[in-house]
C-alpha positions as CSV (number, residue, x, y, z in Angstrom):
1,X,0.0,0.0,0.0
2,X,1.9,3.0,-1.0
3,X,2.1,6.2,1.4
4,X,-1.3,8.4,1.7
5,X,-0.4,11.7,-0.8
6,X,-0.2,15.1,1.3
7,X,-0.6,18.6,-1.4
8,X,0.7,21.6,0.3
9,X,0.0,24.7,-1.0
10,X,2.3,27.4,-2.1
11,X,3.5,29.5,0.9
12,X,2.5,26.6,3.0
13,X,4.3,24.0,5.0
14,X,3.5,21.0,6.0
15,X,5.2,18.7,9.0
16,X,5.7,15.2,8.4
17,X,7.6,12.9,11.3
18,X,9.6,10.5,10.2
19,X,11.4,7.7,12.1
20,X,14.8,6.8,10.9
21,X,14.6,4.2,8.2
22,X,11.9,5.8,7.1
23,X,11.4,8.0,3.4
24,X,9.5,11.3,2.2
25,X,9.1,11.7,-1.4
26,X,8.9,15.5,-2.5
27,X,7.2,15.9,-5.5
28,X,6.7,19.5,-7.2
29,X,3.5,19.3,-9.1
30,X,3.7,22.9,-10.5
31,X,7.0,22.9,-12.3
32,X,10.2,25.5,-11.6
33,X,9.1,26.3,-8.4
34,X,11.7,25.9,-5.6
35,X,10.3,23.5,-2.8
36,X,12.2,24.7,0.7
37,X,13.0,21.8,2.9
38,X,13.7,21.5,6.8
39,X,14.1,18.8,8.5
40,X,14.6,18.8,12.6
41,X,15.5,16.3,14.9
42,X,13.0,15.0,17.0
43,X,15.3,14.8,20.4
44,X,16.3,18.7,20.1
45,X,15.0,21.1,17.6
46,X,17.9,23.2,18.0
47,X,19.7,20.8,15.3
48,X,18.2,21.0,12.1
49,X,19.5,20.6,8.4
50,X,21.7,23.7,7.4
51,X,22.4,24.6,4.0
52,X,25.5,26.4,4.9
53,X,27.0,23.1,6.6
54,X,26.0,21.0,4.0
55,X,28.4,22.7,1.5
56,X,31.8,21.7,3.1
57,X,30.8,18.1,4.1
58,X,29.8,17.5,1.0
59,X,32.6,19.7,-0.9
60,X,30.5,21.2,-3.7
61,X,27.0,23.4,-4.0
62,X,25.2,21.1,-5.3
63,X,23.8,17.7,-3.6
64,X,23.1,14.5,-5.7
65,X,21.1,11.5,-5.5
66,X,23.3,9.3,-2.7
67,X,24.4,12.3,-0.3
68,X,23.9,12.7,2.9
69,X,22.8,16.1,4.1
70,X,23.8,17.3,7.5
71,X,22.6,19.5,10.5
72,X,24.1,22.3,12.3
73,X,26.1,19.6,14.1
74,X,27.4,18.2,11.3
75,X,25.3,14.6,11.5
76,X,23.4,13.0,8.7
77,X,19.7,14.1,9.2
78,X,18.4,13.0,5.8
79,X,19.5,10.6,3.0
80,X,19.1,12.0,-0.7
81,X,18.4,8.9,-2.3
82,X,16.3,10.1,-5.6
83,X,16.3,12.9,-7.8
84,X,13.7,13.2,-11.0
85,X,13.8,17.0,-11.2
86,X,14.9,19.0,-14.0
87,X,16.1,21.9,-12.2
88,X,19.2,21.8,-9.8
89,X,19.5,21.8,-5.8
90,X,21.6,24.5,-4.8
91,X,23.1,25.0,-0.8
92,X,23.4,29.1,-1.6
93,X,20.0,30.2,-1.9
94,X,17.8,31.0,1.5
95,X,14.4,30.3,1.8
96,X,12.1,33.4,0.8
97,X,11.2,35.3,4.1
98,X,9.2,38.5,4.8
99,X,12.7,40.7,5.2
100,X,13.3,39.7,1.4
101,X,10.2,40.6,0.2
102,X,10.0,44.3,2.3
103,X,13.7,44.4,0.4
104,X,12.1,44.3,-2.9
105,X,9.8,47.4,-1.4
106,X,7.1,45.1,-0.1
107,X,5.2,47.4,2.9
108,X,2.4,44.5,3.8
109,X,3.3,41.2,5.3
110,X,3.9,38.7,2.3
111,X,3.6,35.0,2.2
112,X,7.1,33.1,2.2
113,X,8.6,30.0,2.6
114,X,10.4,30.5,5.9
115,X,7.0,31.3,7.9
């Protein structure tokens, strides 16, 4: 029986709890849209997957199917094990937030990934 489907709007997030062994399939159903991901440990959300530690474990910007991606304390949090999209995963860019978009002269509160 495969895994019950879960459709999260844009500017929405969703949690999901996984145990280890356990897999999450990401699937972006409206094309070149960038799908942010977090993932926390369960025993202490003050470790969580960072981009910016990521980079030198893995020695290059870009993750690929088979890597590891690590947490602020430098520990394997998830496993990248597939990869079907046509874009590329990059460790640079952060997630949209409401300071980016009162940058780029927003004055209202505005949707974002990072909320």
């Amino acid at each position: 029986m495969p895994p019950p489907l879960n459709t999260i709007p844009a500017r929405r997030g969703k949690a999901t709890r996984l145990n280890a062994g356990e897999a999450i399939r990401i699937i972006n159903t409206h094309g070149a849209q960038v799908v942010d991901t977090w993932a926390f440990s369960a025993d202490d959300m003050g470790e969580f997957m960072s981009m910016e530690h990521i980079r030198p474990t893995l020695g290059r910007i870009f993750p690929t199917a088979g890597d590891a991606l690590v947490t602020n304390r430098r520990r394997p949090i998830l496993m990248f094990e597939e990869d079907s999209s046509p874009g590329r995963h990059d460790t640079l860019i952060a997630a949209c937030d409401d300071y980016r978009y009162g940058l780029l002269g927003c004055t209202d509160y505005h949707e974002n990934c990072t909320d």
